[in-house]
C-alpha positions in Angstrom: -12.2 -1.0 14.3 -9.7 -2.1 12.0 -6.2 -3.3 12.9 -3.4 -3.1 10.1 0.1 -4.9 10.4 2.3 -4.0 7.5 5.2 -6.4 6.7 8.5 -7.0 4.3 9.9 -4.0 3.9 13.6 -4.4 4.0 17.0 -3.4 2.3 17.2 -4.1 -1.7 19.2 -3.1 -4.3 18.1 -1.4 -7.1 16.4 -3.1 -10.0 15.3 -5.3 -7.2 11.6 -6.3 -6.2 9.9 -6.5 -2.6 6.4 -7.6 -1.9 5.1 -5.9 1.2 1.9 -7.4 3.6 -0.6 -6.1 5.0 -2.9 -8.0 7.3 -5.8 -7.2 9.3 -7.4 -7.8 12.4 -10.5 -6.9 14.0 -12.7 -7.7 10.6 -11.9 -8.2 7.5 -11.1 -6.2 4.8 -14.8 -7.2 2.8 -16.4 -3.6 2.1 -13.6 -1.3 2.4 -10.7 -0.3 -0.5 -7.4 -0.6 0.7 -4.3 1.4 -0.2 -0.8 1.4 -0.2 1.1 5.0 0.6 4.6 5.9 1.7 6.4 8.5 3.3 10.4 9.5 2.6 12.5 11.5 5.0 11.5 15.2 4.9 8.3 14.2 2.7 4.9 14.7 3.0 3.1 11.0 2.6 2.2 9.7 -0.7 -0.7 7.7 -2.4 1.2 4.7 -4.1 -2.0 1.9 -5.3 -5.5 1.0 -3.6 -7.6 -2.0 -4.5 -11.0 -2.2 -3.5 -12.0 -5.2 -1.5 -15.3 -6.4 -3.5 -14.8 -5.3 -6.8 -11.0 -5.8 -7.1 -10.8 -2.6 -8.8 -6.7 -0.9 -8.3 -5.4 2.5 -8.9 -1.8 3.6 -9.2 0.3 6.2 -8.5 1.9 7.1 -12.1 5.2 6.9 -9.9 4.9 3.5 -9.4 2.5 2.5 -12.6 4.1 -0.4 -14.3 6.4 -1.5 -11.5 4.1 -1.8 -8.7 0.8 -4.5 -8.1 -1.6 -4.2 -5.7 -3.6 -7.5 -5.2 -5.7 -9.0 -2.5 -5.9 -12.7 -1.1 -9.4 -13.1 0.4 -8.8 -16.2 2.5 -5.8 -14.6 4.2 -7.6 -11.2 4.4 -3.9 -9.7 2.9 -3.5 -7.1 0.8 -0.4 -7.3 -1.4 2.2 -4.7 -3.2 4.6 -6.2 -5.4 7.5 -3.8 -6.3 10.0 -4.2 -9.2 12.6 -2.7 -11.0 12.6 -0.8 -7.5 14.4 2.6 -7.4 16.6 4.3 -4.8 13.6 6.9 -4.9 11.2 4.0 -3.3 12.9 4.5 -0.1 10.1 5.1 2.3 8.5 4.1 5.1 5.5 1.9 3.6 2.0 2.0 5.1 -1.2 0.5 4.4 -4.4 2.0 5.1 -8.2 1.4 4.5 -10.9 3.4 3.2 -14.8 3.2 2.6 -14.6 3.1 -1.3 -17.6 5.9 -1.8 -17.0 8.7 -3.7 -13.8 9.0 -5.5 -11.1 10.4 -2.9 -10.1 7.4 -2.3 -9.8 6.0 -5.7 -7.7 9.6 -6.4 -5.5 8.5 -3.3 -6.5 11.6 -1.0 -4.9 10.3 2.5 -8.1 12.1 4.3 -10.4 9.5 2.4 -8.4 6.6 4.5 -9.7 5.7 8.5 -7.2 3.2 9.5 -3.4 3.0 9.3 -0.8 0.6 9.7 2.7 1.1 12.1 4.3 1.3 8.6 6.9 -1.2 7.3 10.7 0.2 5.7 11.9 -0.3 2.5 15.6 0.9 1.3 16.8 0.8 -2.2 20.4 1.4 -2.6 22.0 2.2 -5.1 
């Protein structure tokens, strides 16, 4: 089983950039794909990016295409989400998940793909 800690979510102000962290525990992230999603009040979760582990291979969300990189650090066995020119629209709770990387669900960004999930880390854009 795979543990998930997401971190660095936090209050920003528009045009601003996070990078949100997610770590893992119980093995490492070697075989699987890991995504990012997030969920606003009153929203149904969203895909945001995924990066698979071995091939380094990302997919975005066209929301956040061209603001938003996913990257991986394979000696700290963290995944990465870089967020710029951040909009009051980002404001959701963030949460990492991790998925086998057969098929292409989870490439697509279809939550159902993803096993594991993290607590979920805040981020607020004002305006």
């Amino acid at each position: 089983q795979v543990q998930l800690v997401e971190s660095g979510g936090e209050l920003v102000q528009a045009g601003g950039s996070l990078r949100l962290s997610c770590a893992a525990s119980g093995r490492t992230f070697s075989g699987y794909a890991v995504g990012w999603f997030r969920q606003a009040p009153g929203k149904e979760r969203e895909f945001a990016a995924v990066v698979s582990w071995n091939r380094g291979s990302t997919y975005y969300a066209d929301s956040v295409k061209g603001r938003f990189g996913i990257s991986r650090d394979n000696a700290k066995n963290t995944v990465y989400l870089q967020m710029n020119s951040l909009k009051p629209e980002d404001t959701a709770v963030y949460y990492c998940a991790v998925a086998q990387p057969s098929g292409s669900s989870w490439s697509r960004g279809h939550a159902y793909a993803y096993d594991y999930w993290g607590q979920g880390t805040q981020v607020t854009v004002s305006s």
